[in-house]
N, C-alpha and C positions, 0 to 999 in steps of 0.2 A: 548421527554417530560417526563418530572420526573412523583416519583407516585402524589404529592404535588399538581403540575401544572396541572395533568389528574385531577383530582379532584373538582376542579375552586376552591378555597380560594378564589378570586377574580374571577369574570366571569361579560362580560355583554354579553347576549342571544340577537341578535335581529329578533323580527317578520319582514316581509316584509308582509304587504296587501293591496288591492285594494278594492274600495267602490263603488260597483255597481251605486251610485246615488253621485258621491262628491259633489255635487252645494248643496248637503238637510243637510250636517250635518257642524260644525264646530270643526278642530282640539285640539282648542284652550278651549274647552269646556267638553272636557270626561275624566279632570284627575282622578275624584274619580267616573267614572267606569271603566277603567283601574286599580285602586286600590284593586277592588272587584274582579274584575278577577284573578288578581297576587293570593289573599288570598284563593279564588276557587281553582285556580289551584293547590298550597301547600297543601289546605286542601285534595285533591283523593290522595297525597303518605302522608301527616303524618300530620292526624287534628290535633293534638298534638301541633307536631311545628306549625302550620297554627293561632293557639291560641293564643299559646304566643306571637308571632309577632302583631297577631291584640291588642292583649292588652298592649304590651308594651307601657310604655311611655316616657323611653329615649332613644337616640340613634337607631335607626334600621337599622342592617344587608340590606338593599335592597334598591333601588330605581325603578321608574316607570316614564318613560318617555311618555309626551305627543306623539303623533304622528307626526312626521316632514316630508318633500318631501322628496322621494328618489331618484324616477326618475318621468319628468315629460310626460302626457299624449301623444301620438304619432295616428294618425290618427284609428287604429283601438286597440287603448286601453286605459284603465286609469291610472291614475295617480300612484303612489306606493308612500304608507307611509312605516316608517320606524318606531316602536316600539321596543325601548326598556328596557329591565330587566338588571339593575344589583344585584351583590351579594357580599356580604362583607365574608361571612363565608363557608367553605365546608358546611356544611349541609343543609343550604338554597340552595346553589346550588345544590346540589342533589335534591332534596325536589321538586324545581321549573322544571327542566331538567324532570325528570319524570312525573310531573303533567303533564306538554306541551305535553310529548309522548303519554301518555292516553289522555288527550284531542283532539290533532288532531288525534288521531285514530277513535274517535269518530267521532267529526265532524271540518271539515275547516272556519267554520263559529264563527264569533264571533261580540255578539253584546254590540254595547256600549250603553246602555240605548235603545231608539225606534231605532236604527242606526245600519245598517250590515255592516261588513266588512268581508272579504274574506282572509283566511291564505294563502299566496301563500309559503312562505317559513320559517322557522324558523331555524337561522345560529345562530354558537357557535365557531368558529374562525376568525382569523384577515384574514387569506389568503380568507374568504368565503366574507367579507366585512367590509370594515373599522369600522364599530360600534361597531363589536362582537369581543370576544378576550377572552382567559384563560390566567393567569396569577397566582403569589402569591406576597405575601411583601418582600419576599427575596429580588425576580429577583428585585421589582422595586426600594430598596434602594440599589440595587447591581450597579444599571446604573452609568455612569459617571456623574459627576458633570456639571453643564449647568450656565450660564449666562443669557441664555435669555428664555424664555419660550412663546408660545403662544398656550392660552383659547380659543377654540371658544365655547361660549355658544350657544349650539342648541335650546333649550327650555327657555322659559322665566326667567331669575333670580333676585331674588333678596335677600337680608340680612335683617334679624332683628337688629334694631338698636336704642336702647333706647326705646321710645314709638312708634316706625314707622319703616316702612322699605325702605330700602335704593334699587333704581333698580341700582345701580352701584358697581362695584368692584373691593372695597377698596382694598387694600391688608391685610390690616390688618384683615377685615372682612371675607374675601375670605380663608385667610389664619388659622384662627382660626377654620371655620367651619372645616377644613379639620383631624386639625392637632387634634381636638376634637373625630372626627370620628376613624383616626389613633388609637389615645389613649383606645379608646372602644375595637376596634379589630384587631390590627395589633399582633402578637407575643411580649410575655414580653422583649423577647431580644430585639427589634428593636423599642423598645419607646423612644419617643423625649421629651424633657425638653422644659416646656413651653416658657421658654426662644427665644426659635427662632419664635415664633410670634412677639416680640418684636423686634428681629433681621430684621426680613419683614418689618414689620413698619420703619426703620430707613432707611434699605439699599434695598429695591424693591419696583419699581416703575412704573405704566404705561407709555409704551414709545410713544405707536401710537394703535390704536384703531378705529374700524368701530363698531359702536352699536347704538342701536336703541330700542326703548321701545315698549313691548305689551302685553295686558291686557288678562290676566287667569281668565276665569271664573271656580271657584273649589265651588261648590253645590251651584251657583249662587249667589257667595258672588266675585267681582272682586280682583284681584291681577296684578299691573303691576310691570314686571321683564326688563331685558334688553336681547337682544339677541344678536350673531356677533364676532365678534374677538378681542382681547385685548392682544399684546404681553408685557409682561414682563422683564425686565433687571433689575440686580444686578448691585449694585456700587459696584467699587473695594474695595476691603480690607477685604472681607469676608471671611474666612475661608473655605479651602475646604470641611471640617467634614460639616459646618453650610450648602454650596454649595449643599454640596450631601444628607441633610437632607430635604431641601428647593425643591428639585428639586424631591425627592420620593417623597413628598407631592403631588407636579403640577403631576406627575404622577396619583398619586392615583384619582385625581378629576374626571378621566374618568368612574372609577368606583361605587365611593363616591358618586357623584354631589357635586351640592356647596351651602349653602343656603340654607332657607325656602323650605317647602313642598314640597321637594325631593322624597316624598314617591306616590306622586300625580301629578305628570307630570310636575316640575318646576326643576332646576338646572342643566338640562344634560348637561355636559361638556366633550369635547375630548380635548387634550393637543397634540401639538406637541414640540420637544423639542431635539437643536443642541447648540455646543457651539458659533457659530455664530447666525445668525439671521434665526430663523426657519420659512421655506419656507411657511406653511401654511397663514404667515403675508406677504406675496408678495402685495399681492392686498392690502393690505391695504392704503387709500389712505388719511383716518382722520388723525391728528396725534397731542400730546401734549409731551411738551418736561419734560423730569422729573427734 
């Protein structure tokens, strides 16, 4: 692993915890106290950074995933959610990496508002579990170029879209969140010309799709997103260059998210992604022709 990738440019951390009481709380319900934690935690290695981020108002370096199933309860245990942090820049990732390590040294407890949850593990690579991962923007517009891609949305999403929000994803919409993010903090060398959101609009489409709508409650104001799978396909006659820009993109969304109040437990997204039809879309059994 380079010094780069040791680093996390790109990182998502995930907690694994269990909830002494799951029937008392609801997942769907603690994204901005997850939020406060993430800013806690930054704030014990660099109140500094921990500030700016709170104050920022464009763009931010991080995401905060609601809490999703990981594994489900078995005769003599609970349930396991799975949270997690990602990071756009090394220094947030360091920042966050080090809060977690003084924090669980402290203590394994964490509460989300009147609600306990128990740290059983906090993983930081793909081989520990598929949510967690290091990476950089290199590796991911270094990949080969793809045709088809599939999103699963873990967490609720949805797009700002004129005066509303939209729980479905457009490409166009999908693709601009992303390539927005990109342009904030990918490397100067590796910036895309807005032009290929335009390119997505024309030539990528939803092929087949299982998704389903549910409602975020974030400081008790509701929000409904979509959740579930959405493979993507290219029509022919794309350019490879455009290919392989389109396709760091659907990369990057695992780390990014996609959408609205990404900072607060909405847009988690993992991507799979082969030049045929990417296995995660097996089951998929909706479908709409593009």
């Amino acid at each position: 692993m380079g010094e780069e990738k040791q680093a996390g440019t790109l990182a998502s951390v995930a907690l694994m915890v269990t909830s002494p009481s799951p029937q008392a709380w609801n997942p769907l319900q603690v994204g901005h106290f997850l939020q406060a934690f993430f800013y806690d935690t930054v704030t014990l290695s660099s109140p500094a950074l921990a500030d700016s981020l709170h104050h920022l108002n464009s763009l931010k370096p991080f995401t905060v995933s609601l809490p999703f199933p990981w594994k489900p309860p078995t005769t003599h245990s609970s349930p396991v959610y799975c949270i997690r942090f990602t990071t756009l820049t090394r220094e947030v990732y360091q920042a966050l990496v080090e809060g977690l390590m003084r924090r669980c040294h402290i203590s394994s407890q964490l509460f989300l508002g009147s609600h306990r949850v128990d740290i059983q593990q906090v993983l930081f690579t793909r081989e520990a579990a598929p949510f967690s991962n290091l990476t950089n923007y290199e590796e991911l517009y270094a990949g080969p170029p793809a045709r088809s891609v599939c999103l699963h949305f873990v967490t609720p999403t949805s797009f700002r879209t004129g005066r509303g929000n939209l729980p479905f994803p457009l490409p166009a919409s999908l693709y601009r969140s992303l390539w927005q993010k990109w342009q904030r903090f990918a490397p100067p060398a590796l910036q895309l010309d807005e032009g290929i959101v335009a390119i997505v609009e024309q030539s990528l489409f939803p092929a087949r799709y299982s998704l389903q709508t549910e409602v975020v409650s974030l400081k008790g104001i509701p929000q409904v997103g979509c959740v579930g799978l959405c493979q993507f396909d290219l029509l022919k006659g794309v350019s490879t260059e455009d290919r392989r820009a389109i396709t760091a993109l659907s990369r990057f969304a695992t780390y990014a998210g996609v959408g609205m109040k990404t900072t607060m437990g909405m847009g988690q997204t993992v991507v799979e992604i082969e030049e045929e039809k990417p296995r995660a879309c097996d089951g998929i059994t909706s479908s709409t022709s593009a």
